[in-house]
GUMAR-969470 format. One line per field, with one value per residue (C-alpha): residue number from 1; z, x, y. Coordinates in steps of 0.2 Angstrom, whole numbers. Each point is the difference from the previous one (the first is absolute). Layout:
<nodes>
vexro: NUM/...
w: Z/...
u: X/...
v: Y/...
</nodes>
This chain:
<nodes>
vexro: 1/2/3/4/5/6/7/8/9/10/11/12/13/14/15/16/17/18/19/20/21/22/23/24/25/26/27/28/29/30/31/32/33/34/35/36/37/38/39/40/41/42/43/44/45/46/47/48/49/50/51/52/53/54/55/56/57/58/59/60/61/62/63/64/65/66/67/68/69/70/71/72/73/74/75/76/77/78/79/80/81/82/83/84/85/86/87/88/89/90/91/92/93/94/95/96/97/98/99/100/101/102/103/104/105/106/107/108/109/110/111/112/113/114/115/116/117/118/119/120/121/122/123/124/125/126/127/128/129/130/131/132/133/134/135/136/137/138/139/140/141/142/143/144/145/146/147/148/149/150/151/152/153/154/155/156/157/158/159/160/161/162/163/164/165/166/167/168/169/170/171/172/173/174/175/176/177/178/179/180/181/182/183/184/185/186/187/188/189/190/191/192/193/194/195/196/197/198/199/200/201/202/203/204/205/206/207/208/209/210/211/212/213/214/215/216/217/218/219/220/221/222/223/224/225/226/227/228/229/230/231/232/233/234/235/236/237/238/239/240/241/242/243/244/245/246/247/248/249/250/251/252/253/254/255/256/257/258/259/260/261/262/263/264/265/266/267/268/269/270/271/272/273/274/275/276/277/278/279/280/281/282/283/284/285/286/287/288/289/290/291/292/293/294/295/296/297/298/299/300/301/302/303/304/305/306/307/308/309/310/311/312/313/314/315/316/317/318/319/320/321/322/323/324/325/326/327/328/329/330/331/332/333/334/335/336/337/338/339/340/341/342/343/344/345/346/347/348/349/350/351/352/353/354/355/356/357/358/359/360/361/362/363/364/365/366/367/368/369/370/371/372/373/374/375/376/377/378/379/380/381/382/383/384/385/386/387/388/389/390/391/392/393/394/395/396/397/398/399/400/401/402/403/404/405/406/407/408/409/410/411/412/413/414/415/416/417/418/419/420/421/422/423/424/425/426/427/428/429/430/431/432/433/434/435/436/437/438/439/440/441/442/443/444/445/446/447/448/449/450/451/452/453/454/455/456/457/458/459/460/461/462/463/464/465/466/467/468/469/470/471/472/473/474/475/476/477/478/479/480/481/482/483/484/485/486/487/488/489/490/491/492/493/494/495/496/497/498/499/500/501/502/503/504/505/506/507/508/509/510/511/512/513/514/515/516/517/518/519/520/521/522/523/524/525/526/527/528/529/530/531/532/533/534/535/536/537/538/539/540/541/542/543/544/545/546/547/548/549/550/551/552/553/554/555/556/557/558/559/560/561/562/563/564/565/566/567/568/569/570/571/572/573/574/575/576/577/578/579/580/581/582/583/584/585/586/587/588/589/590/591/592/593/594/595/596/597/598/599/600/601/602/603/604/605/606/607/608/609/610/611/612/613/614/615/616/617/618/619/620/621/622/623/624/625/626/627/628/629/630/631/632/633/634/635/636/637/638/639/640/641/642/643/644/645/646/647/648/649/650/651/652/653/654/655/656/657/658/659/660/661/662/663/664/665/666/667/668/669/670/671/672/673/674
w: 244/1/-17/2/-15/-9/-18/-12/-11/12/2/19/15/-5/-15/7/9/14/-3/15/-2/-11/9/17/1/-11/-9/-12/3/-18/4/-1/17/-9/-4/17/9/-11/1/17/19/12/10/-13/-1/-11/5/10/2/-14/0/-7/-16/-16/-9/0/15/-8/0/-14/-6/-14/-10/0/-15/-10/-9/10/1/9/17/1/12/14/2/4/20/3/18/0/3/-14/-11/9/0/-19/-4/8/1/-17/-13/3/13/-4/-14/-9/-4/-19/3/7/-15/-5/18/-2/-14/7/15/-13/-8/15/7/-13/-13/-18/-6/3/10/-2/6/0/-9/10/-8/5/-12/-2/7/-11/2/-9/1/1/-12/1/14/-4/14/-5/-6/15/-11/-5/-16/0/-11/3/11/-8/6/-5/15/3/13/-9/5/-18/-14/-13/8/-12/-3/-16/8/16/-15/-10/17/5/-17/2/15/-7/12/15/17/12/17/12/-9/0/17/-1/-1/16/0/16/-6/5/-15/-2/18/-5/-17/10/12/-9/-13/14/7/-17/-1/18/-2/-19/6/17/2/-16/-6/-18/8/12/-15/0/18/7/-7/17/6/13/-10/11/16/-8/-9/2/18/4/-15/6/20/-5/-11/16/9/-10/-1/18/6/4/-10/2/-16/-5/-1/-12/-9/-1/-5/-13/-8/3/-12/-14/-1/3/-14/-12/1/-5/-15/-5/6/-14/-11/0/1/-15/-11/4/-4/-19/-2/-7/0/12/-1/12/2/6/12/5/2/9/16/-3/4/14/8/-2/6/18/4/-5/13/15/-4/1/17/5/-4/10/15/-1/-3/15/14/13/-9/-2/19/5/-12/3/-15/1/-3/-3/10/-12/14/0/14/1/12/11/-3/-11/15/11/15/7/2/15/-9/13/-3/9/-6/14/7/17/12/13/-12/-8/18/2/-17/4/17/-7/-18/-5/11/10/-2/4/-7/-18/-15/-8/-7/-12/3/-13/5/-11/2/-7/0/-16/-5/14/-7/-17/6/7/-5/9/18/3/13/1/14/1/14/5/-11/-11/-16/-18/-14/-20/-6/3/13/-13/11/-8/11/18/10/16/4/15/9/16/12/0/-16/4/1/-16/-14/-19/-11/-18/-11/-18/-10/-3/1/15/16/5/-13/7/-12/13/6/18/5/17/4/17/12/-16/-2/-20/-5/-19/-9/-21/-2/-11/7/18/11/1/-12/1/-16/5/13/17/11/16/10/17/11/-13/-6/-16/-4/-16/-14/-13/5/12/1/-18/3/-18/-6/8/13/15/12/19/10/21/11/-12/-5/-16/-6/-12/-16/-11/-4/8/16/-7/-18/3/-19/-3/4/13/19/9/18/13/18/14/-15/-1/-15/-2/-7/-16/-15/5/13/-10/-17/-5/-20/-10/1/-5/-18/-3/-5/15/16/18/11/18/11/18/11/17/15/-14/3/-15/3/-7/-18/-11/-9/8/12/-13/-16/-11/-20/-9/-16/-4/-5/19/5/-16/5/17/-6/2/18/10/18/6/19/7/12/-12/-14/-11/-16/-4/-18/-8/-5/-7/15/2/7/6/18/2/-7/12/15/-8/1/17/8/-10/6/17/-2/-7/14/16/1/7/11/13/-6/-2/20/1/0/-18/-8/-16/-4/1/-10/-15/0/1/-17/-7/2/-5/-17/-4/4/-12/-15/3/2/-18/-8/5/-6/-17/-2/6/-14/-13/5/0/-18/-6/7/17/13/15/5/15/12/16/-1/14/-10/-10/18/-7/18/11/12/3/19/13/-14/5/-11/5/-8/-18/-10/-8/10/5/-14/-18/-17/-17/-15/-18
u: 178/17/-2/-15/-8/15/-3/6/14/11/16/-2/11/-4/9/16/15/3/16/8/-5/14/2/-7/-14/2/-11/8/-1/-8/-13/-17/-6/-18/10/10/-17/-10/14/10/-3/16/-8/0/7/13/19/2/18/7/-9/13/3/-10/-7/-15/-11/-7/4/3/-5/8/-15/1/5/12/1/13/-11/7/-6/-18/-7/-8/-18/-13/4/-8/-9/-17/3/11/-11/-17/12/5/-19/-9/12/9/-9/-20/-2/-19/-3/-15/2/-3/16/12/10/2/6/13/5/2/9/13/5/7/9/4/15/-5/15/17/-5/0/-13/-6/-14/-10/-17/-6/11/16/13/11/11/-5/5/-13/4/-18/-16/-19/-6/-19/0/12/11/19/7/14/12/10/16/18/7/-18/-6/-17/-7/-13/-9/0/13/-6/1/16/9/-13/-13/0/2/-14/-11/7/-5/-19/0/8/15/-14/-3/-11/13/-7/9/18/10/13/19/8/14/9/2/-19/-3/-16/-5/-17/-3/1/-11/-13/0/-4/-13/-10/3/-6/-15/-6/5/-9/-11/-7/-18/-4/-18/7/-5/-18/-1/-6/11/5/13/3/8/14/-11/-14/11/22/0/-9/6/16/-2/-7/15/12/-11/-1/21/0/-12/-13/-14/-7/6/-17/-6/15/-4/-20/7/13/-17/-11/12/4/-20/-3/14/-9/-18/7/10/-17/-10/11/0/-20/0/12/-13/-14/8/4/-18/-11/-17/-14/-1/-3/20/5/-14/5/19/-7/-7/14/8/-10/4/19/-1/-9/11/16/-8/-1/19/5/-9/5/18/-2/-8/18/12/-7/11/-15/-16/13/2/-18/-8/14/4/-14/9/-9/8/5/4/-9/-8/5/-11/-1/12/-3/1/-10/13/6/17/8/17/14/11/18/16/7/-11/9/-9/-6/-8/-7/-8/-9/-7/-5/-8/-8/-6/1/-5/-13/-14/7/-15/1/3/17/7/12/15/10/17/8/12/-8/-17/-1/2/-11/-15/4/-5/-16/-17/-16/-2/20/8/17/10/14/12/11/15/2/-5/5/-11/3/-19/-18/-9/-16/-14/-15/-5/-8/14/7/17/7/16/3/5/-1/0/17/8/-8/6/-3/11/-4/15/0/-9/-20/-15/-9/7/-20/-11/-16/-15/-6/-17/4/21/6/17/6/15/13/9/3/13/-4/15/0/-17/-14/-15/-4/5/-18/-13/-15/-7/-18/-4/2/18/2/16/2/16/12/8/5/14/-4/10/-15/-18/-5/-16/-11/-18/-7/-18/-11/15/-1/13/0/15/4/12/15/10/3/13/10/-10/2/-17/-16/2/-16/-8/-19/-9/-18/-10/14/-5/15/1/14/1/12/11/16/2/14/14/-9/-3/-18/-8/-13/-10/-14/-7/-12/-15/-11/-1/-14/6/10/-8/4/11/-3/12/5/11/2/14/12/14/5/13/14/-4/7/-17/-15/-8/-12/-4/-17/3/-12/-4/-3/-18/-3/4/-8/-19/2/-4/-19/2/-12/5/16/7/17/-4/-7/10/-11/-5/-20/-3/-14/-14/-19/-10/-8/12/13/-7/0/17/8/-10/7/18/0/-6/14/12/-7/1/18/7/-9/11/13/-9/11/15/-4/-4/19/14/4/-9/12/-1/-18/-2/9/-10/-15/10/3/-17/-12/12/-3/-19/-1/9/-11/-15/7/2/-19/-8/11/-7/-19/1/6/-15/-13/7/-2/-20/4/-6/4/17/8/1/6/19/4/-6/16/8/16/6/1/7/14/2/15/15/11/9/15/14/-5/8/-17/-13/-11/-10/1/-9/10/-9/4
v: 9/9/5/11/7/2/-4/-11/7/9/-3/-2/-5/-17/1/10/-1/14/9/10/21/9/14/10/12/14/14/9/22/-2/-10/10/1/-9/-16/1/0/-12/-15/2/3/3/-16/-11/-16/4/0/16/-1/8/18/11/-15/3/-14/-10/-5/-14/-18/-12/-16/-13/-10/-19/-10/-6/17/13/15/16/5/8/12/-9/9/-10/-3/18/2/5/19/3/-7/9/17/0/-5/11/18/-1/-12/-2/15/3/-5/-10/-18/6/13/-13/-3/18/5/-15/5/20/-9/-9/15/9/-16/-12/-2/4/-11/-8/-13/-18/-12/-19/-3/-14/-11/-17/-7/8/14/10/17/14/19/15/14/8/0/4/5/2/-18/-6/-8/0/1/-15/-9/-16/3/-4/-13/-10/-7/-12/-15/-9/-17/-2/0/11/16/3/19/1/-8/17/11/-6/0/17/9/-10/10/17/-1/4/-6/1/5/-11/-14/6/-2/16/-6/5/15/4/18/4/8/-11/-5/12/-11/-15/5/8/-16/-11/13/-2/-20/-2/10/-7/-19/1/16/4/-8/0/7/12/15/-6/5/14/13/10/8/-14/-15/0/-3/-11/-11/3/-1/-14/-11/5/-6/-15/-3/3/-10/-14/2/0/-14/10/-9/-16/-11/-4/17/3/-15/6/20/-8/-11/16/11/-14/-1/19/2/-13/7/18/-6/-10/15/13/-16/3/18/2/-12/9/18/-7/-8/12/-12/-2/-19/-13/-6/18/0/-15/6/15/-11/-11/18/3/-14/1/17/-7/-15/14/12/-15/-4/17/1/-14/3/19/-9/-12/17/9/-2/5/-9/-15/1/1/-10/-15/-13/-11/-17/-15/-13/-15/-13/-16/-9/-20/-2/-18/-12/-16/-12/14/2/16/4/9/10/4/14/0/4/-12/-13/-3/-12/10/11/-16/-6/18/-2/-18/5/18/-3/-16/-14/11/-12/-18/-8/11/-10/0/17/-2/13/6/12/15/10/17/5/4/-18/-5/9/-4/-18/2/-6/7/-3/-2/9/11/0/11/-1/13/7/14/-5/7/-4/6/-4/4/-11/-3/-6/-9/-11/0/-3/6/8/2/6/-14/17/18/10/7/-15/-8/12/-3/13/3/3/3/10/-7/10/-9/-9/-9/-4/-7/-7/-13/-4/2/2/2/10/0/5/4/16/6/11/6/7/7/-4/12/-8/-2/-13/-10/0/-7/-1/-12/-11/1/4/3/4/1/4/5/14/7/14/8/6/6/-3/-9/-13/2/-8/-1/-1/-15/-6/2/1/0/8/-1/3/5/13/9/14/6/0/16/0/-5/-14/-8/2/-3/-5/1/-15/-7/-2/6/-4/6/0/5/4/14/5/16/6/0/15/-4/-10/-11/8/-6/0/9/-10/13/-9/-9/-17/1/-9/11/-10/-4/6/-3/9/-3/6/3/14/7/11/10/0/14/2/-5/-13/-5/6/-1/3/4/9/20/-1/-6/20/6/-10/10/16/0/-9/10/-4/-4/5/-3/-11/-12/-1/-14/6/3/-3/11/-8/7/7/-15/-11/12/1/-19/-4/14/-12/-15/8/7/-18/-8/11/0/-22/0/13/-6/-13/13/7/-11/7/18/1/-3/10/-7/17/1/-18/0/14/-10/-16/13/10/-16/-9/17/2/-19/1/17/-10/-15/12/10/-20/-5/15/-1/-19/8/16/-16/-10/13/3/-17/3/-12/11/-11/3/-6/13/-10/5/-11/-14/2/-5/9/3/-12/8/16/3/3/3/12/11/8/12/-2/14/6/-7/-16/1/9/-3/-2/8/-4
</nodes>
């Protein structure tokens, strides 16, 4: 995952041996002030302890092999910001996606050595040293000829002095820049040709699509498509991103790449057929249909680049893990967790958990060490207990079965640590798994620290410290959360899906970027959940307590709402004259049914917390009202005139009463439109 996006080709750290920095920071009082700006900051990382030295400020490099190759500049450890900076103030700017090559090769004239330098010139299959006596800057290519003395690694033996002659005149002494690594100097003469090489490599080896010019042509390529291509490339460098959503965007491009080369293919065949026959018909819905799968790739690789849709919509990962189910010989297991079995610990356990029932039937009991190894061994209907100790595990507890874990104490005195980096610490796909009394600590994780991806989980008594998200209840599980405490997560506490059933109960959930958030189900394939929150205090967030995402057209269908007061905040859809005075009655009572149950909590002096359950439940009830009247309008247009219009027969909300929200940084409730 380390190696990101980078493509294949470059000579990248992998490859190299780091070399000490030459000299100190320095910038020569000839250096253009646009060159001084584009490459270096006074805060960079650099060597600042040589200011008044001239040289260069760039590291170097030696390439592996048995061939002795000179030093090259090291370039492609850039951070973020200098590659954002050069990108967008001095190479793309504004320009169009159909402009990008002339603006780099404007860019490349001001900054980059015509010749005098030398360079390797690096392939899949061979490396060899060669001088530039010449650039093209429209084409983006130097003009080369072998270096003296004759220099080459090759995983072959035929690439002879004749041999990179011969191929050298095939090519007319051209090369396309992004495949020479500049030869270092420690003069600083050719720090800016460094740079600026890499600059274009980087951006043609992990920016550039082939289709980016068949795009809209706007002035905005570097915000539709640089910038986030770029984050998500820094991302995935920095763990960011869960490895089987790099997996599935690495899949999605090879495929998105291989329908547009069939798509010119195509294209280029019907341009030179000059006959109406029934095999260019033919080639033209073949076409067609080339074109449609190509524009769901690109979506789907857009949904993937953008940081924020990548974070609201979530990765959605189909759990792989298989259930074993009941054990051949049918008996249940009871799994004991200790690092130390000592004997009075022993006797608890034997008086508490497992002789309870004198007259129960033999239990076999098996002992571990870790938990990780414990759960590893279950089959359905074991049981986990975990003794106290702090515990360090390096893997993901993969639940499948319905089993029960439970820490033998309080949750602060049975701790399970993650280590390592992994992209889930709880991953539950059990028909009905119980978690009790533990604490978890979640540490270089990119997904949360439990997951529920179907079935039912319940936890109770625990609490979970957080390092990304928190609890994530995909579609059609349901997942069931008392008396714990959750923190910490950079994004939301709890991830609500569509079709899940989410209950929580005397819950804290804080110290979060938001509380819980809760997905678009405004789509029609997806079902609404049913939600539950009861004496929750959710508290401290930087965000919001909760927050409802859902799409831009929700706003947009508002325009023609014909009544709306403050005091009521649900939405009332416009319908024809006919039935617009029933379905206002029909909203009120539901309104009236979901809020009465406050009415015990609103005579107390708890006047902001009420006010939020109240926010969230009349904003839920306007998006379920917005969902039933979408799916009535579809029906009516089918000709089936008999829609439901009992929105409490949805049973969405189970109940939301007596949560208290407290010191959330924008509010108890908040809607995320995309």
């Amino acid at each position: 995952m380390a190696d990101g996006l980078l493509a294949a080709g470059g000579l990248g750290s992998q490859a190299m041996v780091p070399q000490p920095e030459r000299t100190g920071w320095a910038v020569e009082e000839s250096t253009a002030p646009l060159e001084k700006a584009l490459f270096q900051d006074e805060d960079s990382c650099s060597d600042c302890s040589n200011h008044d030295k001239r040289g260069t400020s760039l590291q170097s490099f030696v390439p592996e092999g048995k061939t002795h190759f000179p030093e090259i500049f090291q370039t492609s450890q850039l951070l973020f910001y200098e590659r954002f900076r050069a990108y967008q103030d001095y190479i793309l700017a504004d320009c169009k996606a159909s402009e990008v090559r002339e603006f780099t090769a404007e860019f490349l004239e001001k900054v980059l050595e015509p010749s005098g330098w030398r360079a390797v010139w690096h392939t899949n299959v061979f490396e060899v040293l060669v001088e530039v006596t010449d650039v093209d800057f429209a084409a983006l290519k130097a003009v080369v000829r072998l270096a003296n003395p004759y220099l080459c690694e090759s995983q072959v033996s035929t690439f002879t002095l004749d041999c990179m002659n011969e191929l050298l005149d095939l090519k007319e002494h051209r090369l396309p820049l992004q495949e020479l690594w500049v030869v270092f100097d420690d003069s600083g003469v050719f720090d800016q040709t460094a740079l600026a090489v890499e600059h274009v490599r980087f951006f043609y080896q992990n920016i550039w699509r082939s289709w980016d010019e068949e795009e809209e042509d706007e002035y905005d390529y570097f915000v539709r498509c640089v910038e986030p291509r770029l984050r998500l490339h820094y991302d995935i460098l920095e763990d960011r991103v869960p490895s089987g959503l790099i997996v599935d965007y690495r899949n999605l491009l090879s495929q998105c790449e291989d329908s547009y080369r069939k798509f010119l293919n195509l294209r280029s065949s019907l341009s030179n057929c000059n006959s109406d026959s029934e095999q260019e018909n033919i080639s033209m819905v073949e076409g067609l249909k080339l074109y449609s799968e190509m524009e769901q790739l690109k979506q789907k690789l857009k949904l993937i680049e953008n940081p924020l849709l990548r974070y609201v919509f979530g990765y959605q990962k189909n759990s792989n893990i298989q259930a074993k189910g009941i054990r051949p010989n049918g008996q249940k297991v009871t799994h004991v967790v200790s690092s130390t079995m000592m004997t009075g610990l022993l006797r608890s356990l034997l008086r508490d958990r497992l002789c309870q029932e004198p007259c129960k039937e033999e239990t076999e009991i098996q002992f571990h060490s870790d938990p990780l190894s414990a759960i590893n061994a279950c089959y359905e209907g074991d049981t986990v207990i975990v003794c106290p100790g702090h515990y360090m595990v390096h893997g993901t507890f993969a639940i499948a079965d319905s089993i029960e874990l439970e820490g033998y104490g309080l949750p602060d005195d049975i701790v399970i640590e993650k280590r390592g980096k992994g992209d889930t610490f709880v991953d539950c796909t059990g028909a009905d798994i119980k978690i009790s009394s533990i604490k978890f600590i979640q540490h270089d994780a990119v997904e949360g620290i439990l997951i529920i991806h179907r079935g039912k989980t319940t936890l109770e008594n625990c609490v979970l410290q957080c390092e990304t998200t928190g609890v994530t209840v995909r579609t059609s599980a349901e997942f069931l959360m008392k008396n714990s405490d959750l923190y910490g997560a950079k994004g939301a506490g709890i991830e609500i899906y569509p079709g899940s059933k989410c209950t929580l109960s005397d819950n804290g959930i804080h110290h979060c970027k938001e509380g819980i958030l809760i997905k678009d189900f405004l789509d029609e394939h997806y079902d609404i959940p049913k939600i539950s929150m009861v004496n929750n205090v959710i508290h401290n967030n930087e965000g919001y307590g909760v927050v409802l995402v859902k799409p831009t057209i929700f706003s947009d269908l508002q325009e023609n709402v014909q009544d709306e007061t403050e005091e009521n905040r649900a939405l009332k859809i416009p319908t024809s004259e006919e039935a617009d005075t029933a379905e206002r009655v029909d909203l009120e009572e539901l309104i009236q049914c979901t809020t009465g149950k406050m009415e015990l909590y609103a005579r107390s002096n708890l006047s902001e917390q009420v006010e939020g359950n109240c926010e969230i439940v009349n904003e839920l009830v306007a998006a379920s009202t917005q969902k039933g009247q979408m799916k009535k309008k579809r029906l009516s247009e089918l000709g089936i005139t008999q829609a439901d219009d009992n929105l409490m027969s949805q049973e969405m909300f189970v109940s939301i009463v007596g949560n208290q929200f407290k010191w959330n940084g924008k509010g108890s409730f908040g809607t995320f439109l995309f």
